[in-house]
C-alpha positions in Angstrom: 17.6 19.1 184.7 20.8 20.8 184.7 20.8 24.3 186.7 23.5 26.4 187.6 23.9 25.7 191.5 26.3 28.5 192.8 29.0 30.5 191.0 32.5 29.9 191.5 33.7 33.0 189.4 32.3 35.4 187.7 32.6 34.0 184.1 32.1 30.8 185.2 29.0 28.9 186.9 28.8 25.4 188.1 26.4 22.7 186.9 24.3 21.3 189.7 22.8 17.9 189.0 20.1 16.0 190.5 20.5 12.5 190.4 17.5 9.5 189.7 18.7 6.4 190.3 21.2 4.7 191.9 22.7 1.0 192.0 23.0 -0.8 195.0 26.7 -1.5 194.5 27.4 2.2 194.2 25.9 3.2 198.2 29.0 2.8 199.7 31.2 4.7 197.1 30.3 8.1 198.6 32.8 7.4 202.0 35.7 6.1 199.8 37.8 9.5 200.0 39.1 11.6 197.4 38.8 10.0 193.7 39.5 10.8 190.1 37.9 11.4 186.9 39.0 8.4 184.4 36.7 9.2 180.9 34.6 11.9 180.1 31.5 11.2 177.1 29.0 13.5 176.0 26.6 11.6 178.3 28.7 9.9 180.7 31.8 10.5 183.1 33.9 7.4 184.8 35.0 7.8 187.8 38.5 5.4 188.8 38.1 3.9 192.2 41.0 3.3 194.9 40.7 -0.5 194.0 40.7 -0.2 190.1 37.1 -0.6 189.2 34.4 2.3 188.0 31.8 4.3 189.2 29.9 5.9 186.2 27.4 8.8 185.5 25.1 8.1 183.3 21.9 10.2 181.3 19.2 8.2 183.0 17.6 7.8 179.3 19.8 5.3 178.9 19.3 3.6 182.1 21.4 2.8 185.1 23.9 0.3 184.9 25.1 -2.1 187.7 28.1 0.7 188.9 26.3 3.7 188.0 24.2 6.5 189.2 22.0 8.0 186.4 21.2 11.4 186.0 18.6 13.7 185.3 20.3 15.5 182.2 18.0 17.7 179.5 18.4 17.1 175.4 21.8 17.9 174.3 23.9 18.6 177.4 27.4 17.3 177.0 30.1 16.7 180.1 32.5 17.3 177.3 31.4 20.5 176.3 31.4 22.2 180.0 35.7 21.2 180.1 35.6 18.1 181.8 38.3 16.0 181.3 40.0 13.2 182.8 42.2 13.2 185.8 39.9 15.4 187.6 39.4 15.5 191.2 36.4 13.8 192.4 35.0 14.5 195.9 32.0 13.2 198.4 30.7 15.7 201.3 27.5 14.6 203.3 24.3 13.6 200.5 26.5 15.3 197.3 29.2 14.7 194.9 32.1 17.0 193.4 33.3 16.6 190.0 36.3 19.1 189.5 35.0 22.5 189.5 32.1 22.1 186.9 29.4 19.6 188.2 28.1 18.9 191.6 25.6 16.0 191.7 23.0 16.7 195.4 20.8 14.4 196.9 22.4 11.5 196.5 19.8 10.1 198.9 16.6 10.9 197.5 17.6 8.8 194.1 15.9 5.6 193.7 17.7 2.5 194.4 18.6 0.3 191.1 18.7 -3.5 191.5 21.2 -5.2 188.6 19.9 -8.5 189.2 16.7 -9.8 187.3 14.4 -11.1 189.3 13.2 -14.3 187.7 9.6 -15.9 188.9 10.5 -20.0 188.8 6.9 -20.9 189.0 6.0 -18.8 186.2 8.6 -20.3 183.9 7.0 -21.8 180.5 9.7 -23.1 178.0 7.4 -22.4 175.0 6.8 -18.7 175.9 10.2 -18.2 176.5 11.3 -19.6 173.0 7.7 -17.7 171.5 9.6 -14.3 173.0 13.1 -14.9 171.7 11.7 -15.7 168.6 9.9 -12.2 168.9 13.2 -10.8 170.0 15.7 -12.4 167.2 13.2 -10.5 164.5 13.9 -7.1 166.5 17.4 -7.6 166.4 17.8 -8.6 162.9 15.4 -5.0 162.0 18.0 -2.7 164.2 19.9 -0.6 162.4 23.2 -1.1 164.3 23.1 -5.0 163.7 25.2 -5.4 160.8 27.7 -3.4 162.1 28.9 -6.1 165.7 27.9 -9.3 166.7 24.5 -8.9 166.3 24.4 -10.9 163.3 25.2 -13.7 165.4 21.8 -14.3 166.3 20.4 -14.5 162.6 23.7 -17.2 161.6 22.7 -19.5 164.5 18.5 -19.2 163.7 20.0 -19.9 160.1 18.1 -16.3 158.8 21.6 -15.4 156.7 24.4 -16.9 154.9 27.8 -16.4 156.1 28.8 -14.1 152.8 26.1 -11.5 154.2 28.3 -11.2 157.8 31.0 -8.1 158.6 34.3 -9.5 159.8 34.4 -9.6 163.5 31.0 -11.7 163.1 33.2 -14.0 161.0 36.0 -14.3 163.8 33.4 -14.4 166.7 31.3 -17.4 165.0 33.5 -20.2 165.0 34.7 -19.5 168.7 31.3 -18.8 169.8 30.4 -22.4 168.1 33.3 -23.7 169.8 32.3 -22.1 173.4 28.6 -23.5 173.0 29.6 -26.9 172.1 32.2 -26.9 175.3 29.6 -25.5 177.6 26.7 -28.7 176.8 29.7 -31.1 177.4 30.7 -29.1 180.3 34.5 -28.9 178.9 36.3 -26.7 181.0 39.3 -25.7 179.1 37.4 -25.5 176.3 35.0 -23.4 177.5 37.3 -20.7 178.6 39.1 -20.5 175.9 36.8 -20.2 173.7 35.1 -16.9 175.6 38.2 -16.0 176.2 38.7 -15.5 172.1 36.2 -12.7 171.9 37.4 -11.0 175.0 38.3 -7.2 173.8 37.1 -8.2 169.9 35.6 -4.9 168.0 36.5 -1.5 168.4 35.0 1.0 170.9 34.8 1.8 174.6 33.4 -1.7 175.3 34.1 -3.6 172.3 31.6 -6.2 170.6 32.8 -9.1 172.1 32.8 -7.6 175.6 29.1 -6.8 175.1 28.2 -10.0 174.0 30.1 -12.2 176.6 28.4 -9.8 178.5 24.7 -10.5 177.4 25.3 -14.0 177.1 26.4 -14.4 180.8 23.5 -12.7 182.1 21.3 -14.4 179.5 22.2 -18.0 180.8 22.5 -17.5 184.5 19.1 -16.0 184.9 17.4 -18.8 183.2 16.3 -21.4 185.8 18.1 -24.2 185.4 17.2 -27.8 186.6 20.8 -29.3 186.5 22.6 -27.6 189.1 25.9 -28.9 188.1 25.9 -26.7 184.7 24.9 -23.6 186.2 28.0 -24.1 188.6 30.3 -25.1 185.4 29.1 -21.5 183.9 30.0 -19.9 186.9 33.3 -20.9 187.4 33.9 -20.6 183.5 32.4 -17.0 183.9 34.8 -16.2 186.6 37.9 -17.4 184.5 37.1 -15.5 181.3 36.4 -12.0 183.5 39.8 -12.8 185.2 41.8 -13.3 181.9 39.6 -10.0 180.7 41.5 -7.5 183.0 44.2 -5.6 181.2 42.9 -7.7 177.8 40.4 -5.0 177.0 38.7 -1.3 177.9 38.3 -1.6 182.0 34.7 -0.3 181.1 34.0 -3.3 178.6 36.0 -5.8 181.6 33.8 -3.5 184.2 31.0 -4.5 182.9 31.9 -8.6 182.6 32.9 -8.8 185.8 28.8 -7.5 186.8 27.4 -10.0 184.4 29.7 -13.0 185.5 27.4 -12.7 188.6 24.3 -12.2 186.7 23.8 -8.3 186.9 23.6 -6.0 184.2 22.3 -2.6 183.0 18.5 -1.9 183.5 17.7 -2.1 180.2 19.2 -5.2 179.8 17.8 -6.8 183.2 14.5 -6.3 182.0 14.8 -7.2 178.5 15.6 -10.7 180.4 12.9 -10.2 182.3 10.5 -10.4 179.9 12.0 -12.7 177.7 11.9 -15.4 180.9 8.3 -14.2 182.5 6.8 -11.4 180.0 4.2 -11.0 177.7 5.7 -10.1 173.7 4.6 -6.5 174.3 6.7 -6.5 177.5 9.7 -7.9 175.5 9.3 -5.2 172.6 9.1 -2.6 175.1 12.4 -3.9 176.9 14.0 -5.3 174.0 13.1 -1.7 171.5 15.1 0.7 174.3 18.3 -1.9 174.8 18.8 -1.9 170.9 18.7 1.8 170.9 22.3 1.9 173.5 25.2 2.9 172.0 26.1 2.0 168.2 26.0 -1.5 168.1 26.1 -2.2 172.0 22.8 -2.8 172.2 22.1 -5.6 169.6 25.7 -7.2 170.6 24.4 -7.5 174.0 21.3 -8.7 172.9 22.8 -11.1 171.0 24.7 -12.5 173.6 21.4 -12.6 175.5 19.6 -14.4 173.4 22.5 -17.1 172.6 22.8 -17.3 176.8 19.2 -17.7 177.1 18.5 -20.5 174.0 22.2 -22.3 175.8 20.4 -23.0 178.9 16.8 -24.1 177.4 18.6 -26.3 175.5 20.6 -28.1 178.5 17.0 -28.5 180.5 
């Protein structure tokens, strides 16, 4: 919980924060120097690297993400409401961080290490339970509240659940490209491929847009499915890499952030073990997972699980 640590005036006290979880790619952030603050949210601050990319601070209700270290923070705290604001200075000093004058984050340490990666049994993979559990999954999505409003829909026009007249407009853009893209990707076309991703790079309005979250979901989705033809999984890959390379300075650099994780298979928790159990799990596993990542953002969640979904039901079909 949020305490005041130490004062550093009279009228005002500093925020001390205890962190509880922390990626793996985020260890060696602490010894990079002096940093700045790029975006402040009510329940997040993103911190701009020396090389470009982000370190964020996340309320660890909504998980940790591949570059982040989630944070013990009570019901209704706001980093916006205490004065942070971008271009602060950002500092690291033994186990503890320094965010301006406001917020110091200690015990950096103690905070339990996050994995991005899903970690996928082989021998435990049964083609029928997986498509049992997307089936389980698709009815979840279609029931969120925030589906209409991405590229959630997506997952109810390709199960043939809705009509196209029933779809918002960026579903209507992102359908015929993401046709395109799955056609490309069985006959391992390249050009095609990329371009086609490409199209819904930076698609949708927000701090990652729609099409960001579902590239994003479908890239984890397919590469954590095992795959028996080697030669595909390579093909994704390098058509992965492309799209995240023509993403930068094509969208948010949190919405290209978090492509350029999932190009390599990693993701939010929430979203590694909604994979998880959709690959291995039981259906109550999956409606655990699957409940909390349609409950991120507006319509993050279901675009990413979306683009999960699609990834996953791309690869089964390729076996």
């Amino acid at each position: 919980m949020p305490m005041v640590c130490r004062r550093l005036n009279e009228s005002e006290p500093q925020i001390c924060l205890s962190p509880v979880s922390i990626s793996k790619f985020v260890e060696g952030f602490r010894y990079v120097g002096h940093l700045t603050v790029h975006s402040v949210y009510d329940h997040s601050i993103n911190i701009l690297l020396k090389d470009g990319s982000l370190l964020s601070i996340t309320n660890h209700k909504f998980g940790c993400g591949p570059f982040s270290i989630s944070i013990d923070l009570k019901d209704g705290f706001s980093f916006r409401e205490i004065g942070l604001s971008s271009n602060c200075p950002v500092s690291f000093s033994d186990d503890s961080m320094q965010i301006g004058d406001k917020v110091r984050i200690s015990g950096l340490s103690s905070a339990k290490l996050f994995y991005p990666s899903p970690t996928i049994y082989r021998q435990k993979f049964n083609e029928d339970r997986v498509s049992d559990n997307l089936s389980l999954f698709v009815r979840l999505i279609m029931n969120n509240r925030y589906t209409d409003k991405g590229l959630g829909q997506l997952v109810s026009l390709l199960t043939n659940q809705v009509t196209s007249a029933d779809i918002n407009r960026w579903t209507k853009f992102a359908l015929p490209n993401v046709l395109s893209m799955l056609s490309a990707i069985d006959s391992m076309n390249f050009n095609k491929s990329v371009s086609s991703a490409t199209s819904l790079v930076g698609l949708g309005p927000g701090s990652t847009p729609s099409g960001d979250d579902f590239l994003a979901g479908f890239m984890i989705g397919a590469l954590s499915t095992p795959m028996q033809d080697l030669s595909k999984r390579k093909h994704l890959e390098n058509v992965f890499n492309l799209v995240v390379q023509s993403a930068k300075g094509a969208t948010t650099i949190l919405g290209y952030e978090y492509m350029r994780y999932a190009s390599l298979g990693m993701g939010s928790e929430f979203v590694i073990r909604t994979v998880e159990s959709l690959i291995n799990g039981a259906k109550f596993e999956v409606e655990k997972s699957g409940s909390k990542l349609l409950e991120l953002g507006s319509s993050s969640g279901s675009d990413i699980a979306a683009g999960v979904v699609i990834g996953i039901m791309s690869t089964l079909d390729s076996r």
